[in-house]
C-alpha positions as a Markdown table, in Angstrom:
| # | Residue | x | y | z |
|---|---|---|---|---|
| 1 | Unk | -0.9 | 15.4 | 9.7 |
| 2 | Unk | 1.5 | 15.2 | 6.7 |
| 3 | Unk | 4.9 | 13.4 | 7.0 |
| 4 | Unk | 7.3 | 13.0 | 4.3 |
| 5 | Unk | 10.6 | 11.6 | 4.5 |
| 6 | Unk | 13.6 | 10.3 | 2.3 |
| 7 | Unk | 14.4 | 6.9 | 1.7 |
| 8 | Unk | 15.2 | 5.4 | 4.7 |
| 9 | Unk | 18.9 | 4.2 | 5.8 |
| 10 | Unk | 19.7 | 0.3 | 5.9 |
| 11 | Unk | 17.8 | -1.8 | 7.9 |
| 12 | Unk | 14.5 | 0.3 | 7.4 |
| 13 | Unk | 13.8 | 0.2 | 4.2 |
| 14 | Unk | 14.8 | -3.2 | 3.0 |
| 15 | Unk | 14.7 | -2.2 | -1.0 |
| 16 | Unk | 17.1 | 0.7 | -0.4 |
| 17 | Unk | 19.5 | -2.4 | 0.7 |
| 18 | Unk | 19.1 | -4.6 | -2.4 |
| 19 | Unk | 20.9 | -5.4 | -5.3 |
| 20 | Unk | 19.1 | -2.6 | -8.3 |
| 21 | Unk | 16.4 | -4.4 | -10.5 |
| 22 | Unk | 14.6 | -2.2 | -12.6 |
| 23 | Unk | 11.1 | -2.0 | -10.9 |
| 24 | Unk | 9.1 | 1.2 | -10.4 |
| 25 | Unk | 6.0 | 1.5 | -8.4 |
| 26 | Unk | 4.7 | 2.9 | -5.5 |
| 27 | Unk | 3.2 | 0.7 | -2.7 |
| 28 | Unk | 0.1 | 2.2 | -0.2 |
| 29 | Unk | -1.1 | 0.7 | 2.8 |
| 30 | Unk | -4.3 | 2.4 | 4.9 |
| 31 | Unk | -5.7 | 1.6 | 8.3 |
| 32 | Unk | -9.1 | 2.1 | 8.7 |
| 33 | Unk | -11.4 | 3.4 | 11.8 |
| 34 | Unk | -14.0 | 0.9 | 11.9 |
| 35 | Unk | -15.2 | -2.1 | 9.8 |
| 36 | Unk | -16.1 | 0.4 | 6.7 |
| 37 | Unk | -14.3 | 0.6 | 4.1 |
| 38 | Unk | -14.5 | 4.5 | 3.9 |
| 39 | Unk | -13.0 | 4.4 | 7.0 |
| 40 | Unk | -9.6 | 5.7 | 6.1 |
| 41 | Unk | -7.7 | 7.3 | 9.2 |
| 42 | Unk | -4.7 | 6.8 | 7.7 |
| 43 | Unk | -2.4 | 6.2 | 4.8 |
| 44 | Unk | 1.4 | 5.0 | 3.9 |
| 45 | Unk | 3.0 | 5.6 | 0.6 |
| 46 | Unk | 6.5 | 4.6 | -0.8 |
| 47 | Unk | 7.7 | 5.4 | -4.4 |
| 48 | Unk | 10.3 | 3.1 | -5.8 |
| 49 | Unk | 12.3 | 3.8 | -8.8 |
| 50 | Unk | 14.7 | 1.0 | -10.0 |
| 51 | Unk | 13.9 | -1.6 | -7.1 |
| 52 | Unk | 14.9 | 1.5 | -4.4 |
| 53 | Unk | 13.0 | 3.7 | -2.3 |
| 54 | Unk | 12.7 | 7.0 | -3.4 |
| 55 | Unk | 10.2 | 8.8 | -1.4 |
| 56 | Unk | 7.6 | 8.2 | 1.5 |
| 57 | Unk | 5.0 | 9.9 | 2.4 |
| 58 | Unk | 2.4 | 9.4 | 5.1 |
| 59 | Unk | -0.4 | 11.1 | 6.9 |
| 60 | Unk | -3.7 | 11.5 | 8.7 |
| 61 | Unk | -7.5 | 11.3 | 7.0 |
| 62 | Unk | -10.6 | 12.5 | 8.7 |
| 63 | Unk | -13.1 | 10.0 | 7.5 |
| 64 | Unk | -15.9 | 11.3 | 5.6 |
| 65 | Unk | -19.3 | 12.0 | 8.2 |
| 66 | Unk | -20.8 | 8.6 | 8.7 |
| 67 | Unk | -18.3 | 6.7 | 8.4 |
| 68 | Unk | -16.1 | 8.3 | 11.4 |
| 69 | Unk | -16.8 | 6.1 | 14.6 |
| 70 | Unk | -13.1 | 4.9 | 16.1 |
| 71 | Unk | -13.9 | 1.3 | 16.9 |
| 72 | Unk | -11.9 | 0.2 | 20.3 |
| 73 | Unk | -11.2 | -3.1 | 18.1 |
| 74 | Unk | -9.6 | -0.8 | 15.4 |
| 75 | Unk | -8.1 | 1.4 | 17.6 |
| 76 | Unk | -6.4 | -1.3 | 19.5 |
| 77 | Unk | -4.9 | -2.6 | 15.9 |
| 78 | Unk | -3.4 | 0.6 | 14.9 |
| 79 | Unk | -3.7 | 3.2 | 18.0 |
| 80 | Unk | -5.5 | 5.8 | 16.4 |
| 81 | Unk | -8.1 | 8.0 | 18.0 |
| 82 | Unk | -10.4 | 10.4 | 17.2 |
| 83 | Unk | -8.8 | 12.9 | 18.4 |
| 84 | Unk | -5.3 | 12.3 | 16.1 |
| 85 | Unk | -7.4 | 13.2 | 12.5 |
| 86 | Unk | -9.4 | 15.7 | 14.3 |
| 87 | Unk | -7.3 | 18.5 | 12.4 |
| 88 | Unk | -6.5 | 16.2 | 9.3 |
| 89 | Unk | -7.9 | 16.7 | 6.0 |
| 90 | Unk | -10.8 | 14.8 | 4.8 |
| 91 | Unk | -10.6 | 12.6 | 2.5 |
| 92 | Unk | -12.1 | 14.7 | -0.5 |
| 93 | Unk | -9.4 | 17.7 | 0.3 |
| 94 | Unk | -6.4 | 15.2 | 0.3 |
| 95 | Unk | -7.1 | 12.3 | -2.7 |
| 96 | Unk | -5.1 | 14.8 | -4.4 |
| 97 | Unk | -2.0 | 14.4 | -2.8 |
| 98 | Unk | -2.0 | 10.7 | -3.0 |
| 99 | Unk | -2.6 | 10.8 | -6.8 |
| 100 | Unk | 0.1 | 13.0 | -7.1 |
| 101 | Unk | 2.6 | 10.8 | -5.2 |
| 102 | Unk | 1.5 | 7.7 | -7.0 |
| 103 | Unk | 1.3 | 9.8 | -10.2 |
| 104 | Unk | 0.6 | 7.1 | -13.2 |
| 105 | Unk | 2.7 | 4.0 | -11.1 |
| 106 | Unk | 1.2 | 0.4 | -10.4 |
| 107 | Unk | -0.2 | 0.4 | -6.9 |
| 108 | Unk | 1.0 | -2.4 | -4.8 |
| 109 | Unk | -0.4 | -3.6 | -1.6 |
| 110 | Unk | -0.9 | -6.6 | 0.8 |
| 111 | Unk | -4.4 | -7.8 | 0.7 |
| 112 | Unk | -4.4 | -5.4 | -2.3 |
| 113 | Unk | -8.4 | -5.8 | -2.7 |
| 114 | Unk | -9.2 | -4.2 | 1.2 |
| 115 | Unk | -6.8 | -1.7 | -0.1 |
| 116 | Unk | -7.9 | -0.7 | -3.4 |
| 117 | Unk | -11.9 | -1.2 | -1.6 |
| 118 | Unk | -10.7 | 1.9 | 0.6 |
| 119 | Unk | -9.9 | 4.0 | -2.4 |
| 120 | Unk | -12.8 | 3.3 | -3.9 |
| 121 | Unk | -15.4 | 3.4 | -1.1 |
| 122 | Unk | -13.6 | 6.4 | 0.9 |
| 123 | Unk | -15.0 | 8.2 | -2.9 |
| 124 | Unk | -17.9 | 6.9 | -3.0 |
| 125 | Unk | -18.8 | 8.5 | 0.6 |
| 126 | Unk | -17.3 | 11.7 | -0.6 |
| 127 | Unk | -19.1 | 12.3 | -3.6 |
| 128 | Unk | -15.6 | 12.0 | -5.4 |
| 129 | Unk | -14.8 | 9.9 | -8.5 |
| 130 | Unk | -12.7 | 7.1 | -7.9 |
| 131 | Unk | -9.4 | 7.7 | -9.6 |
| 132 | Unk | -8.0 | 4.8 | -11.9 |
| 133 | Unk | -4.8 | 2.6 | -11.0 |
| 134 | Unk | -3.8 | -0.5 | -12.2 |
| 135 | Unk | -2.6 | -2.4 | -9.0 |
| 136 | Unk | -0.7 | -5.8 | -7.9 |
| 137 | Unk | -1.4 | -7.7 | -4.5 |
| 138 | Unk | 1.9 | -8.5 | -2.8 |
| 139 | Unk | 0.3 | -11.3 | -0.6 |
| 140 | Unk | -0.5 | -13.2 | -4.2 |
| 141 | Unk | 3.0 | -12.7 | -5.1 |
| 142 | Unk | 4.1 | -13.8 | -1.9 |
| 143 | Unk | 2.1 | -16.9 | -1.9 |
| 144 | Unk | 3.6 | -18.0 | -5.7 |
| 145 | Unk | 7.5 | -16.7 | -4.3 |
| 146 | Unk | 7.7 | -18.1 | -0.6 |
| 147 | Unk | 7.4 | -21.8 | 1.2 |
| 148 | Unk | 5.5 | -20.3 | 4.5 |
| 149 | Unk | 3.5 | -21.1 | 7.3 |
| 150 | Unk | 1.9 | -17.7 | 6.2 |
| 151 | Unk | 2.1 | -14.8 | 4.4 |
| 152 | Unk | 0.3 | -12.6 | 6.5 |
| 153 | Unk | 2.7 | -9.3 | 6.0 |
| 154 | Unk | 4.9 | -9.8 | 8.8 |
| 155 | Unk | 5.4 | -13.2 | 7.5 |
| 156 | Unk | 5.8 | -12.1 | 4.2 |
| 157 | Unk | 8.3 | -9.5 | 4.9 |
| 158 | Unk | 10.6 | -10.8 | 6.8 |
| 159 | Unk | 11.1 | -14.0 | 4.1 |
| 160 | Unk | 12.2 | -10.7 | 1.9 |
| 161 | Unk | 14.5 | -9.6 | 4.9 |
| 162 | Unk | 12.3 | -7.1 | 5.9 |
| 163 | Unk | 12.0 | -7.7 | 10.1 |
| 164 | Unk | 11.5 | -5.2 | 13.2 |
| 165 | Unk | 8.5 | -3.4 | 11.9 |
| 166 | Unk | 5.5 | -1.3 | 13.6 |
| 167 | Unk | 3.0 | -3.5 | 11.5 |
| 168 | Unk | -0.5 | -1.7 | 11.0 |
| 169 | Unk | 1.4 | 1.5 | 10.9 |
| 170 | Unk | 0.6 | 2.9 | 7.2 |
| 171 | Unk | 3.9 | 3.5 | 6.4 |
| 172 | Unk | 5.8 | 1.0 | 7.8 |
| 173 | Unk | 3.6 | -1.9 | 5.9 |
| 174 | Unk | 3.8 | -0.1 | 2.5 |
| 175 | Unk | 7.7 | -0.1 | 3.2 |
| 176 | Unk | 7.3 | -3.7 | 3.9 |
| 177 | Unk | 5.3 | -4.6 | 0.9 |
| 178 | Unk | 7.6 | -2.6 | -1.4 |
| 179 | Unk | 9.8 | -5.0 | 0.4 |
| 180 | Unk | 8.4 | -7.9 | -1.1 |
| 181 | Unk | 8.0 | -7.1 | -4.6 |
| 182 | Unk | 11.6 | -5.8 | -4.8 |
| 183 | Unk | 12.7 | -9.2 | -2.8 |
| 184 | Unk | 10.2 | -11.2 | -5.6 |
| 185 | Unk | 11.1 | -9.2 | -8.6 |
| 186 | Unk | 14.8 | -10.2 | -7.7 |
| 187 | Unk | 14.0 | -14.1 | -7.5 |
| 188 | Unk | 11.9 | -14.5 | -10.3 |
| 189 | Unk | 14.2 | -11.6 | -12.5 |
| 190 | Unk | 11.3 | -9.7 | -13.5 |
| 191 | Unk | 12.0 | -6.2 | -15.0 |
| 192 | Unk | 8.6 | -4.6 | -14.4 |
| 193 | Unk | 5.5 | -4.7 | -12.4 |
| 194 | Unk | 3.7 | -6.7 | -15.3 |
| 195 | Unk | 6.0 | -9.1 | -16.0 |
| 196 | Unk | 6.4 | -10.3 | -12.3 |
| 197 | Unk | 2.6 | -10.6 | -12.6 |
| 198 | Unk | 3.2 | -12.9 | -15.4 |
| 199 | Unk | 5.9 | -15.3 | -14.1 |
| 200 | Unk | 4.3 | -15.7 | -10.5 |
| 201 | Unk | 0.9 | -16.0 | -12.2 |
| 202 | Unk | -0.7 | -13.4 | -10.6 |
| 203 | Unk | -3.4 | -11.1 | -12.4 |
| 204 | Unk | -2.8 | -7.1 | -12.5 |
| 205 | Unk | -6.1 | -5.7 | -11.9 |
| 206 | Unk | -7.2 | -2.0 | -12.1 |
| 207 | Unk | -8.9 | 0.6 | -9.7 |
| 208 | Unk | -11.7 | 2.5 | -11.1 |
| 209 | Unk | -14.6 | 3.2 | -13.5 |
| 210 | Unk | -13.7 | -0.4 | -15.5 |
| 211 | Unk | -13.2 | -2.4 | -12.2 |
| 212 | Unk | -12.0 | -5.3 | -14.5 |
| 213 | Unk | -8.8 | -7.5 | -14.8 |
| 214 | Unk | -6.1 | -7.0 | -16.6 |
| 215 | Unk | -4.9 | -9.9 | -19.3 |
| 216 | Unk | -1.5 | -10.2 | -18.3 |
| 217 | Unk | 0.6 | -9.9 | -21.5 |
């Protein structure tokens, strides 16, 4: 099921609250049904323009046949069912909407590589081509931005004041790793995606045919 809604109020979204840094990207987060990677039940997306939230989007997948089993283990992480994607789209009749939310932005995401591994194998099990982004990992930021015990994404997020949230709910843990690379962007002063790659020393990598890392300039 689709839900869209505007940038949230303070207090929800955390970059809405921040002082403006000239950072656009949008961040995605997906919870899966079982231990494969084509698994998507579930995605999050938030669009930032200029360090704020824009837009958010969320929504149910029907994972591709074969890879559809609900797990109780998964199911106890995120408390989805079966029965909630039973009417959703599968993943082939919905890749669309997701590329046109994220249009041509950087992807971010925590743990971007599971992330960017969903994309890619959801496609793969669908007989669909795997669409290119180039995307940063907001735990790899984290790690070269915070002192912490860890930077697991509730860890993580609240060092870039962003607390209170339903973690492994899609939407909520994109609006928390936009979170973070606002928070980051603003320590380090970085202007753009690429260049907070380059002053935390982190690697842009890229989603698709290539599969290959990105210099950083």
């Amino acid at each position: 099921m689709w839900r869209r809604t505007a940038c949230p109020g303070p207090g929800v979204g955390a970059p809405c609250d921040h002082r403006v840094v000239p950072l656009d990207f949008t961040a995605i987060d997906f919870e899966t049904a079982n231990n494969s990677a084509a698994s998507a039940c579930s995605v999050g997306l938030v669009k930032v323009r200029d360090g704020r939230v824009v837009d958010t989007a969320s929504w149910f997948i029907r994972p591709p046949s074969g890879h559809d089993e609900f797990l109780e283990w998964n199911v106890r992480i995120h408390g989805i069912m079966a029965v909630d994607v039973a009417d959703a789209l599968l993943w082939s009749e919905q890749l669309h909407d997701l590329q046109s939310f994220a249009e041509n932005d950087h992807l971010v995401a925590h743990n971007a590589g599971f992330d960017m591994g969903v994309i890619a194998a959801a496609c793969a099990a669908s007989y669909v081509p795997t669409p290119s982004y180039d995307y940063l990992c907001s735990l790899q930021v984290a790690r070269k931005t915070y002192h912490l015990d860890s930077y697991r994404l509730p860890s993580a997020a609240m060092a870039a004041g962003f607390e209170d949230f339903a973690h492994h709910d899609a939407l909520a843990d994109a609006q928390a790793c936009a979170a973070i690379i606002v928070h980051a962007a603003r320590r380090h002063g970085a202007s753009d995606v690429a260049e907070l790659a380059e002053l935390t020393g982190t690697r842009i990598k890229r989603l698709g045919v290539a599969s290959e890392s990105l210099p950083v300039p």
